[in-house]
N, C-alpha and C positions, 0 to 999 in steps of 0.2 A: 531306557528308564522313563517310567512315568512321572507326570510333572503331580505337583502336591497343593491346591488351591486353598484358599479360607474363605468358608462362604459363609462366617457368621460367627462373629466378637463381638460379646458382651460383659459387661461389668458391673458391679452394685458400687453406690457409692462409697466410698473410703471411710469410714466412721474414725471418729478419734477415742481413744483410749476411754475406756466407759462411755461411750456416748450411742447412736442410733442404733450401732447395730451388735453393743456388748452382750445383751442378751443372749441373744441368736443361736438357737447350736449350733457348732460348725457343720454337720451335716445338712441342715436348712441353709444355710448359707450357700453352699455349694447345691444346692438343691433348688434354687432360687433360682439361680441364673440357668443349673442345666434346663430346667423348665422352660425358660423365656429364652435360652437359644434353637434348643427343637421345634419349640411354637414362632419362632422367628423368622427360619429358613425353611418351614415347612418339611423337615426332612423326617422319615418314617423312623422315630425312633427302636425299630427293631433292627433295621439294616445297620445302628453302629455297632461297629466290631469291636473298640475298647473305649472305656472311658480310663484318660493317662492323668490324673489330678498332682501337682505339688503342693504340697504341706509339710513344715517343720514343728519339732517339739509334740509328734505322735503321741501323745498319750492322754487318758480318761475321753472328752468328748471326739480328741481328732486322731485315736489308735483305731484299731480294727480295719485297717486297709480304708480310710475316708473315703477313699474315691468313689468303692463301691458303696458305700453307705449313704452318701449323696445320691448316687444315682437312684437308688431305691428307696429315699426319702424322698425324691424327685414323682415316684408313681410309675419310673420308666420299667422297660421290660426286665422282668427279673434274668431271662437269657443273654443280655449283655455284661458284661464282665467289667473289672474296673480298679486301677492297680496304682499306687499311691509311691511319688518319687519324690525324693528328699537329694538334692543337693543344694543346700543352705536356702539360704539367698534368693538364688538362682532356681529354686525346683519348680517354676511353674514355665520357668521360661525352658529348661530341659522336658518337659512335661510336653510344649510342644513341637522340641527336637524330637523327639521320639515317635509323636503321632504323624509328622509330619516324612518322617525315616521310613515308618511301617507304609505310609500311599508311595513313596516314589520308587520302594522298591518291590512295588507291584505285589505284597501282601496281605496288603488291606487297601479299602476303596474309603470307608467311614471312620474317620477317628475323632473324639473329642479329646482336646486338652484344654488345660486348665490350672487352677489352683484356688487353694480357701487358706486363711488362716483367724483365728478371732485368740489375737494378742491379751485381748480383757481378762476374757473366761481362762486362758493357759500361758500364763506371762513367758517371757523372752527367755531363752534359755532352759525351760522346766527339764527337759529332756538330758540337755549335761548334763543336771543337779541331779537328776532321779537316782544314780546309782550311789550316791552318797548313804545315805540310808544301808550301802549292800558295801560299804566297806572301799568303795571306789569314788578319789576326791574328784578327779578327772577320767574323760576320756582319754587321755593320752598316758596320763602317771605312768599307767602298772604296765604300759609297755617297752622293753628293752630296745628293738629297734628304732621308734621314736628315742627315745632320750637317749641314746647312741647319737643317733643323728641333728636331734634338736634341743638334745639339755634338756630342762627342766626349765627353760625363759618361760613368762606367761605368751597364752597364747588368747589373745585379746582381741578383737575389732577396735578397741580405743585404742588401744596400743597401735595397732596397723594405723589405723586415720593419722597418730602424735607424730609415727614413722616417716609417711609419706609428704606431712606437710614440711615437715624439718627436711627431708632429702630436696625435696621441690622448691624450698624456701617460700613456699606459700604463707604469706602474712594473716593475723586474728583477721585484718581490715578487711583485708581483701576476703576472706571466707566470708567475713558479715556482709561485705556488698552482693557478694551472689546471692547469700541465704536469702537477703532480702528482694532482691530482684526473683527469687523463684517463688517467696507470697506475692507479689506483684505480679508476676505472668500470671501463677494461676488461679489470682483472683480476679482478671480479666476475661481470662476463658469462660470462671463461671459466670461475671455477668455478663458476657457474648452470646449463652448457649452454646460453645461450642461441645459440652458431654453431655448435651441432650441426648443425642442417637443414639451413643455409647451406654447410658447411663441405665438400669432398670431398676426402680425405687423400691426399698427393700424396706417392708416394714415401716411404713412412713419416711424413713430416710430416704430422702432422692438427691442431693446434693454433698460432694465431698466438704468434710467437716473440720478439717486440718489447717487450712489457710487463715491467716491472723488478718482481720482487717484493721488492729490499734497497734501492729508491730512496727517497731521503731528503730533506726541503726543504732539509736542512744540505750535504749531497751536493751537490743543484744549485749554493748558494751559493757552493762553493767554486770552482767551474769558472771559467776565462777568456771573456770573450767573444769571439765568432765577430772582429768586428773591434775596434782601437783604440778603447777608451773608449766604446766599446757598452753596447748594453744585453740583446743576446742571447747566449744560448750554446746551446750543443748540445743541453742539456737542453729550451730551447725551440724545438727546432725538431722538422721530423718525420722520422723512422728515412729512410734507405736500405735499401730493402728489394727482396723478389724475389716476383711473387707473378703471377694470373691468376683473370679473372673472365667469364660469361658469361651474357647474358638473350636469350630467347627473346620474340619480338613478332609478335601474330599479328593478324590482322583478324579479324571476327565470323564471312566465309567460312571463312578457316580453321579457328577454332574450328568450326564445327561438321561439316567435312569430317573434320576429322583427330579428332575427340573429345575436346579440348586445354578444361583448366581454368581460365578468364581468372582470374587470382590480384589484377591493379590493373590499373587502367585510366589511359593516360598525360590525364594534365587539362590539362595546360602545359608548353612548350619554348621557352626563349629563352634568346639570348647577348647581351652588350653588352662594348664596350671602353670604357677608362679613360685615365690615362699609363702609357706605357710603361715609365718610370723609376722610378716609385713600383710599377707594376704588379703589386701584391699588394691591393689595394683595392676592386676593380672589385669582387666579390660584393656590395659594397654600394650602388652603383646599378643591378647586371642585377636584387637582390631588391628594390627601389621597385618596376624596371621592371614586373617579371613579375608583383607585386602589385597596381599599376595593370590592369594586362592582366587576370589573371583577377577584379578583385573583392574578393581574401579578404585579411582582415588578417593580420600575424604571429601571431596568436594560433589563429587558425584549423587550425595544424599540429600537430597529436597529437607528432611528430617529425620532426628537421630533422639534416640533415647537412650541415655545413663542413667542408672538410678542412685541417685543423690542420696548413696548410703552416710557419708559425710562431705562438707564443701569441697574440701583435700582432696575427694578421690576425683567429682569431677572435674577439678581445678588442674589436677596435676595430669588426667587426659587429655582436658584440653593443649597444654602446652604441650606435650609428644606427639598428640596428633595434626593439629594448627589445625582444627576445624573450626568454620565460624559459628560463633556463640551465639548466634541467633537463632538457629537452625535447633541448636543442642535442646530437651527439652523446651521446646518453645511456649507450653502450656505451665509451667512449673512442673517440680519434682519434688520426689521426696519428703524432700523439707519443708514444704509446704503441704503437700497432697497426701504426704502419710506413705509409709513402707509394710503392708500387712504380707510380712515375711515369705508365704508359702504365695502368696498369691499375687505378688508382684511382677511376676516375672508376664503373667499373663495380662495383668492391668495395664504393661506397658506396651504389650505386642497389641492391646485393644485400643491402646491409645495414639499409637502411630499408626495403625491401618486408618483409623478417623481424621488422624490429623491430616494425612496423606488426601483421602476424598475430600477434607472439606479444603485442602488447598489447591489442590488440581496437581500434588508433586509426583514423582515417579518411585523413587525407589526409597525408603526409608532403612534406616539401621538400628538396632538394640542391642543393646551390651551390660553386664552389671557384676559388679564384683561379689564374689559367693566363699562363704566359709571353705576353710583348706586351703585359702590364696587360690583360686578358679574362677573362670569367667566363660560366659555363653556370648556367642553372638551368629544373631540373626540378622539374615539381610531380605527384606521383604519389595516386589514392583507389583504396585498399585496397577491394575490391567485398565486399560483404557484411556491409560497416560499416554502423552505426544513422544514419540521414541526422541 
């Protein structure tokens, strides 16, 4: 089996809900960045074989297959081809499970993945709602199997997050201390530079826009929760945001055809589902899985990214897996940096290969809870780490 390298992540900054980058059609968005990752690594953009993008809520500017429509709002070769993967959450991080699958099983040498999403312009959810209008309240209703098997309960993310804090016994307190310590990390990173490298300024936007520098634990406190005698609010959950990301995966062929700098080396790819009701949990049996599979304990990771879809979820991984909390998002998350739905999964695989170079660590993790109760995780070694 051939080995599957990344030899070039990049990302636009995270816009917040109407802000830098609402305008933008989602095709330019993802157009953005394929641009500045070709022109980046120098690689002949005829030689890629697929362009794999994640995007959720398909429809009006981010229907018609995006991925290819990026590419060719990009000016790239019209002979590259370009194919658009939806699983929640999670589609951009499968987006590079897949490009990554096609190099090491010696079918392709060139793959980009990725993902775009612009939350502004196609709010959260449009894609459930759309069949309303056609006589269909849900995805799930008008199915007999499903509500055989799962009733007719709601099938909620807030529901899930209310779930897993109540099972975990995760306190309001305790979610507002993390929320707040994730604007606190990564309002430090941004004034470190450390998403300089990562970052390619989009439209005037160069800086992610999500992080609160007047947020307050008294602030969160005051807030309503998301539902009736809950235990979340908005403060714990993660931004609606607009944003786009993209990695380059090449095989050893390619690297040495094209003169391309393998930056990490993919180590591990795996998904598992969970319940689809609770469906914010799963990260924490795909990371047994994926631990069993490769060998390495939690401890083994320099750097690990969760995406801080609510406090709960990373709260209640942390306590199954006893990873240390400093490692965990150590830039902030989420909740601070913004969740642009299709295109997170990429933003966080481009933010742990940077985190990883700019600390000198070896092997970094990813993982993130994804609609249908499902979760991805990747395990990525930074090459040129001390074994």
């Amino acid at each position: 089996m051939s080995e599957a390298y990344i030899v070039g992540a990049v990302r636009t900054p995270v816009g917040r809900r109407n802000g830098g980058l609402a305008r933008i059609h989602p095709a330019d968005l993802g157009a953005h960045v394929l641009r500045e990752l070709m022109d980046g690594t120098g690689a002949d953009p005829s030689a890629v074989e697929d362009v794999i993008f994640g995007c959720v809520d398909t429809i009006g500017p981010q229907a018609g297959d995006v991925a290819r429509t990026c590419w060719l709002a990009a000016g790239l070769p019209e002979e590259v081809p370009g194919v658009t993967v939806d699983r929640q959450c999670g589609s951009s991080q499968q987006a590079l499970h897949f490009a990554a699958q096609a190099v090491l099983s010696g079918t392709s040498d060139l793959v980009v993945a990725g993902g775009l999403q612009n939350m502004s312009m196609i709010p959260i959810s449009s894609a459930m709602l759309a069949g309303r209008a056609l006589g269909h309240e849900t995805p799930f209703g008008g199915s007999k199997g499903w509500v055989e098997r799962y009733g007719t309960q709601e099938v909620s993310q807030f529901t899930g997050a209310e779930r897993i804090a109540a099972h975990w016994d995760i306190s309001r307190e305790e979610m507002e201390r993390y929320a707040y310590e994730s604007h606190r990390r990564a309002l430090h990173a941004i004034d470190a530079g450390y998403f300089r490298r990562e970052i390619v300024p989009c439209e005037g936007a160069a800086v992610d826009e999500g992080p609160r520098r007047d947020t307050t634990l008294d602030k969160m406190a005051a807030l309503k929760p998301l539902v009736e005698g809950g235990r979340l609010t908005a403060a714990l959950a993660s931004q609606i945001s607009d944003g786009a990301a993209a990695l380059l995966i090449a095989s050893p062929r390619a690297v040495r055809e094209h003169g391309l700098t393998p930056r990490a080396r993919v180590h591990h790819l795996s998904a598992r589902g969970a319940d689809p009701i609770t469906m914010l949990d799963a990260p924490i049996p795909a990371t047994v899985h994926a631990l069993g599979m490769t060998g390495m304990s939690i401890d083994d990771f320099d750097a690990i990214e969760i995406n801080e879809a609510f406090a709960s979820v990373v709260l209640a991984w942390l306590k199954e897996t006893g990873a240390d909390p400093a490692r965990v998002n150590p830039n902030g998350g989420a909740i601070a940096l913004g969740h642009p739905l299709g295109a997170t999964g990429a933003v966080l695989a481009v933010k742990l290969l940077h985190e990883l170079e700019r600390t000198g660590g070896r092997y970094g993790l990813q993982t993130m809870c994804e609609g249908g109760g499902q979760a991805n995780v990747t395990v990525i070694e930074r090459l040129g780490a001390s074994p």
